[in-house]
C-alpha positions in Angstrom: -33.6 31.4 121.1 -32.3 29.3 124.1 -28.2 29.0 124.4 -26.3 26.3 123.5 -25.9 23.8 125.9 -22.0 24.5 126.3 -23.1 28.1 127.4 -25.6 26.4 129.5 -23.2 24.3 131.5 -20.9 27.0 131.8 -23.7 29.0 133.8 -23.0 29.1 137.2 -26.5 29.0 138.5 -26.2 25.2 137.3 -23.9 22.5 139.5 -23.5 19.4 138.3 -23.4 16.8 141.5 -21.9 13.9 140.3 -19.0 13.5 137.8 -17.7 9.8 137.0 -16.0 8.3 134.0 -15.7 4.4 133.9 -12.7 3.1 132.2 -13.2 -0.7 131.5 -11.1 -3.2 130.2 -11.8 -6.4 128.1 -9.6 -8.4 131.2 -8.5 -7.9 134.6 -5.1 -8.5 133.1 -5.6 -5.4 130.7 -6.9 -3.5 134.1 -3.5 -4.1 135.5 -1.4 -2.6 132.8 -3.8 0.2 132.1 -2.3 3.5 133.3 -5.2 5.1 134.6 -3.5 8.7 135.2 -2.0 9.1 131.7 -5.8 8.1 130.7 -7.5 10.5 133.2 -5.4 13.6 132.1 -6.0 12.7 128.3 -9.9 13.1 128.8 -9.0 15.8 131.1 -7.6 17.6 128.0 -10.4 16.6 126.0 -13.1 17.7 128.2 -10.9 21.5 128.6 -10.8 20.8 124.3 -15.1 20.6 124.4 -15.7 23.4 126.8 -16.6 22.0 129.6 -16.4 24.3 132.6 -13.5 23.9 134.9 -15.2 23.0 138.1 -16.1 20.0 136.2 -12.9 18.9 135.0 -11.7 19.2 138.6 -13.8 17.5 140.4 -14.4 14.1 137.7 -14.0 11.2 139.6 -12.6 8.1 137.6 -12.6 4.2 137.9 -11.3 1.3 136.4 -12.0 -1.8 136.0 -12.9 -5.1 133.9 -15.8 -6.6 132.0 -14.7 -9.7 134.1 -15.0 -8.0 137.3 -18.2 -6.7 136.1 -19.7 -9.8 135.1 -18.9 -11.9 138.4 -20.4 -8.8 140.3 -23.7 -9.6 138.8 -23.2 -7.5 135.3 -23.5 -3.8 134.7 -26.7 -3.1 136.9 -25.1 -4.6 140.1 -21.6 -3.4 139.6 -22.1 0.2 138.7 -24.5 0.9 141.8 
């Protein structure tokens, strides 16, 4: 029977490369209020909460930004590469 994935990721013969969440606001003027560290350590928590493995929860690398700043880049495709 194979493990679950949560033991799987906790398996150390596995490194994930790239960590990134995206937080994006309706409005550049919602980006400017939005605190990004109270956000960052809340899905921090929930990550610890799922059982993701430490290292993870470390090393996540987070963004903000807007669906306008998205769209005048080009949309999601061109933004997010």
């Amino acid at each position: 029977m194979a493990k679950p994935l949560r033991e799987e990721l906790n398996d150390s013969r596995f490194e994930v490369v790239h960590r990134a969440a995206w937080f994006i606001c309706e409005h550049h003027s919602a980006k400017e209020k939005f605190d990004l560290q109270v956000s960052v350590e809340a899905l921090k928590n929930k990550m610890r909460g799922a059982g993701f493995p430490q290292r993870a929860v470390e090393t996540l690398w987070t963004g903000v930004t807007s669906q306008t700043e998205i769209q005048r880049a080009g949309g999601r495709f061109y933004f997010f590469r």
